[in-house]
C-alpha positions in Angstrom: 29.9 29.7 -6.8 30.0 25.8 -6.8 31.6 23.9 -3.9 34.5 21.7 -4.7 34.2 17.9 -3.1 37.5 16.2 -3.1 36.0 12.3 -3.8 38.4 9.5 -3.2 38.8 7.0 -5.9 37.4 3.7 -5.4 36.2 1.3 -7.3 34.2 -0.9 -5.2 31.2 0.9 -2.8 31.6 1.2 0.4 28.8 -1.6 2.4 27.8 0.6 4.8 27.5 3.5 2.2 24.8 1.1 0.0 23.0 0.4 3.6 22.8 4.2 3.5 22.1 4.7 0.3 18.5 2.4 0.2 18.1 4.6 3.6 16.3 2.0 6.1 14.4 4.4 8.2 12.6 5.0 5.3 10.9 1.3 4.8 8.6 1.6 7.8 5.7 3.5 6.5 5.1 1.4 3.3 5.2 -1.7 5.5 3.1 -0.4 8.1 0.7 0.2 5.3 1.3 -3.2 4.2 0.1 -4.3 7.3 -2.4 -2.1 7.8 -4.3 -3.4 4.1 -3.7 -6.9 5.8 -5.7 -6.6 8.6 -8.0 -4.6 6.8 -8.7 -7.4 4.7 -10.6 -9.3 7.9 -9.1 -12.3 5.4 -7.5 -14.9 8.3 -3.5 -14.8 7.6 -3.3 -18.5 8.7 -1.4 -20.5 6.4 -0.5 -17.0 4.5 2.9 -16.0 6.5 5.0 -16.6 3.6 2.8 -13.9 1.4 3.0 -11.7 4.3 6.5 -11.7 4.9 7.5 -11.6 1.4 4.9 -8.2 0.9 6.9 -6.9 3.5 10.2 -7.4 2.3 9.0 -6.0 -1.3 7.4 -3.0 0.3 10.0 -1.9 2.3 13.8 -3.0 1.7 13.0 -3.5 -2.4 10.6 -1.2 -3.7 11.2 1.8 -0.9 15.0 1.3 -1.1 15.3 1.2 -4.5 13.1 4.5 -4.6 15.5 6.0 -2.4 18.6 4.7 -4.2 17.4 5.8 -7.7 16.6 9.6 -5.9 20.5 9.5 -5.0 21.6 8.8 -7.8 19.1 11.4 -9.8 19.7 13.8 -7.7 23.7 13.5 -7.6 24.8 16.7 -8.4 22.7 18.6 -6.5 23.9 16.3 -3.4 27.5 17.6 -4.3 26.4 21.3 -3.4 24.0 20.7 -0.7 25.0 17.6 0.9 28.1 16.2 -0.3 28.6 13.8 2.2 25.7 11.5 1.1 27.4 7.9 -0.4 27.0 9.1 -3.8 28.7 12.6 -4.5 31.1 12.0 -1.4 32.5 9.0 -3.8 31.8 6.2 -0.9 29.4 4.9 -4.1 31.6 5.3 -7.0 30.9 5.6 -10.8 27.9 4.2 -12.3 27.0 2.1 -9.1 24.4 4.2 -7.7 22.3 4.0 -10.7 23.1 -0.1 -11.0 21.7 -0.4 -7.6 18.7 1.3 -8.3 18.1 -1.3 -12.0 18.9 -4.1 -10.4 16.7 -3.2 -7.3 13.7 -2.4 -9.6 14.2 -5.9 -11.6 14.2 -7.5 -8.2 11.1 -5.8 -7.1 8.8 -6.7 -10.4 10.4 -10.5 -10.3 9.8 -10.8 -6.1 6.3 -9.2 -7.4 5.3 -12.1 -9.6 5.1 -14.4 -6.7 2.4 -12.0 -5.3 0.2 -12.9 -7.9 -1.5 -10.7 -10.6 -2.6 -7.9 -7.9 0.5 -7.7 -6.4 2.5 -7.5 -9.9 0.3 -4.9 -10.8 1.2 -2.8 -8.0 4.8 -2.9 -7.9 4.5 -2.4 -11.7 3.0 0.5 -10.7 5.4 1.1 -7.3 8.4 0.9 -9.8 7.6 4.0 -12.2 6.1 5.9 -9.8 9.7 6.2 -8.0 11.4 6.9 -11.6 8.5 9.0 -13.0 9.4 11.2 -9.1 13.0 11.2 -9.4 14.0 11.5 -13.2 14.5 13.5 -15.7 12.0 14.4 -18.3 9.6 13.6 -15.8 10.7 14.1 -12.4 7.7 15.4 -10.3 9.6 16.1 -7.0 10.0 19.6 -8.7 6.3 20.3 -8.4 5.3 20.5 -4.2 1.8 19.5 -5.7 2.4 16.4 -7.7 5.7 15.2 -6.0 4.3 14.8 -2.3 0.9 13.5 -3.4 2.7 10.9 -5.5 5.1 10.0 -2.5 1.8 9.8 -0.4 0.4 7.6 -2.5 3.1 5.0 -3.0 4.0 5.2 0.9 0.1 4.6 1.8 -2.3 3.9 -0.1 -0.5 1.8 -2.9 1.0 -0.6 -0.4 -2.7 -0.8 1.6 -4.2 -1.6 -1.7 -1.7 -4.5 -2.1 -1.6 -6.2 0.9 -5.4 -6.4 1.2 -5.1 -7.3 -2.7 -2.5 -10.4 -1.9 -4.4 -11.6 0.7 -8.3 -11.5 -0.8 -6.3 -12.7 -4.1 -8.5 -10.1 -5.9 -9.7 -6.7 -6.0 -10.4 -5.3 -2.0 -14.1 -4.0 -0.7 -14.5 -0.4 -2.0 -14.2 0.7 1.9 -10.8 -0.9 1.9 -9.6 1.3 -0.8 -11.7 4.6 0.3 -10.1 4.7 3.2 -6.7 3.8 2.1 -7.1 6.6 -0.8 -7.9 9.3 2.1 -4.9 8.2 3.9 -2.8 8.4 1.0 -4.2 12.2 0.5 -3.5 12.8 3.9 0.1 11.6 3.7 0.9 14.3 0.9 1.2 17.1 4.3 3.2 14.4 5.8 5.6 14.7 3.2 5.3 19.3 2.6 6.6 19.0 6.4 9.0 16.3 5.1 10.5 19.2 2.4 11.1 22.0 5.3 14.7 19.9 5.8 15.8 21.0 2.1 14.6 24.5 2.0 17.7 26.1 1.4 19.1 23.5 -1.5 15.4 23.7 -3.1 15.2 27.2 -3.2 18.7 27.1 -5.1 17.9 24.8 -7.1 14.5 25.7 -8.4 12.9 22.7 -7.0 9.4 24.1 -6.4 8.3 22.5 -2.8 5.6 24.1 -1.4 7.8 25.2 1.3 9.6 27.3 -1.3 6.7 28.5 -3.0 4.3 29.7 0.0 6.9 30.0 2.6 7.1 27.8 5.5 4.1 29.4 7.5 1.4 29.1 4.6 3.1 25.6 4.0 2.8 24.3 7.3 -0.9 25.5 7.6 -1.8 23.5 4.4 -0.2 20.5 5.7 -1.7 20.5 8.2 -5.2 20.9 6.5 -4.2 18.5 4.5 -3.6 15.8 6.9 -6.7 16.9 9.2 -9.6 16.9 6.4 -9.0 13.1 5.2 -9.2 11.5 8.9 -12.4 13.8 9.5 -13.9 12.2 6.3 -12.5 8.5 7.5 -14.5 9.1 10.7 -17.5 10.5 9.7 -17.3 7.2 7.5 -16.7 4.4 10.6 -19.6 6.3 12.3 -21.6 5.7 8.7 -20.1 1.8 9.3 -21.5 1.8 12.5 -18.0 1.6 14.1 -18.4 3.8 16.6 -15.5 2.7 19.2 -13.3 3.1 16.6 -13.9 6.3 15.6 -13.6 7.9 18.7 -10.0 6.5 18.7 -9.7 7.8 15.8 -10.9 11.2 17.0 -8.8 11.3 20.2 -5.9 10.6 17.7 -6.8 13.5 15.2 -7.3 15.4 18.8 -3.6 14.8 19.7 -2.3 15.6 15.9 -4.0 19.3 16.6 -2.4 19.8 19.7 1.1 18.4 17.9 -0.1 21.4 15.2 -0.6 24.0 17.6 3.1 23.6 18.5 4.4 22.8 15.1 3.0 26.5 13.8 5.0 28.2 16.4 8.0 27.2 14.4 6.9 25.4 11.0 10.9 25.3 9.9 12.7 24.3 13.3 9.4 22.1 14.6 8.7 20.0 11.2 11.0 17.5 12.3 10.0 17.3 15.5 6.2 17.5 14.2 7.7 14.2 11.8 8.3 12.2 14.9 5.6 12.7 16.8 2.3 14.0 15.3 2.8 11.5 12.6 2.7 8.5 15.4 -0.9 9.3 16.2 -1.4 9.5 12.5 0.2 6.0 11.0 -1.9 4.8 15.1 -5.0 5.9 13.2 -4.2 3.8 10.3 -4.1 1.1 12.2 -7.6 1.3 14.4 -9.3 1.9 11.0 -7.8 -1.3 9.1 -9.2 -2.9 12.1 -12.6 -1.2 12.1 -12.7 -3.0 8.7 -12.6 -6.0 8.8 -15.9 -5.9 10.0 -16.9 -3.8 7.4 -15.1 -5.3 4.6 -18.3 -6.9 2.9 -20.3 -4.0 2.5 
């Protein structure tokens, strides 16, 4: 049986319902990686605010909010069963205006990328069908719980990493900048299995195979969570190997708390996931941060 949404008729969106749609909360972690391949760099950011700012603003409100618009509007009709009040099948975001917004957004994002220089075009190249290649149709990898979290992972981490240290060093980063930045970016993919446990129910109806749906939310959790654990070991054992050893006893006590966060999260892996979201993951995106510093002093090896 298929709910029936009564949509009004409008013909211009809603403002708040756009605001909604490119989902705000959502920006932080790409910018926070951003950051985090900024100070990585160890390049000084005097004189290089306006490149900064302007990764930011690309990272999160452009290439992240377009991401999320263009999932909306891709994943429309499934939104009408499962969660017909979002701005698209509740008619706040009439028409064709959903997918508009998510063009024009992704034109935006490879023009506001030029002025980032050859690196930074490159990655939102990259940034731009990575969010199409998840969301549609042939392609559309958020069916696969193996491909469509890893690929979220890595445009969430790692990709925005590589850039910012790429802006800044106006060329290709140190290979420990982008080792560690690749295992954070694995890591991330658990991040976003717990991420799936909200849309069990919808996925399961809708054949969209989440790991969650495929191993149950027990097995599920248990690999996320081996999943996040097994990168930060390896970035350790590496800032020991950099002879960084403050830092990777931060990094420990971090990984420490995320096990603890775990222990609960197990208990429950469908209720706690959300809960596990807003708290396990702070000591994780913390342990980003104490290794981009750890590297600046490593950043010439």
């Amino acid at each position: 049986m298929h709910s029936t949404v009564a949509i009004p008729h409008r013909r211009w969106p809603d403002p708040l319902a756009l605001l909604r749609l490119i989902k705000p909360i959502t920006w932080f972690p790409p910018m926070w990686a951003y950051l985090c391949g900024v100070v990585s760099i160890g390049v000084s950011p005097a004189g290089q605010g306006g490149l900064i700012l302007l990764g930011l603003i690309l990272a999160g409100p452009l290439v992240c909010g377009m991401s999320q618009a263009a999932n909306d509007w891709c994943d429309r009709h499934v939104d009408a069963i499962n969660e017909p009040d979002r701005p698209i099948p509740s008619g706040r975001v009439p028409g064709r205006w959903g997918l508009w917004v998510a063009l024009a957004m992704s034109a935006l994002s490879l023009l506001v990328g030029l002025a980032l220089g050859p690196w930074g075009f490159g990655a939102t190249v990259v940034a731009v069908l990575a969010a199409w290649a998840y969301s549609a149709e042939p392609v559309r990898l958020k069916r696969s719980g193996w491909w469509g979290p890893g690929l979220v992972g890595l445009c969430y981490e790692g990709l925005p990493w590589f850039t910012g240290a790429a802006v800044l060093a106006a060329g290709a980063p140190p290979l420990p900048v982008v080792i560690v930045a690749l295992l954070y970016a694995i890591g991330a993919h658990g991040i976003m299995t717990l991420n799936d446990f909200k849309a069990l129910e919808g996925d399961t109806q809708m054949g969209v195979n989440s790991l969650p749906v495929t191993l149950g939310p027990e097995k599920a959790a248990r690999l996320a969570c081996w999943i996040m654990a097994v990168p930060q070991t390896v970035v350790i054992a590496l800032l020991f190997l950099w002879d960084r050893p403050v830092h990777a006893l931060i990094v420990t006590a971090l990984l420490a708390a995320q096990f603890a966060a775990m222990r609960v999260l197990l208990t429950d892996p469908k209720g706690r996931a959300p809960w596990y979201n807003g708290t396990g993951v702070l000591a994780y995106i913390s342990g980003m941060m104490v290794s981009a510093i750890a590297l600046r002093a490593v950043g010439a090896l």
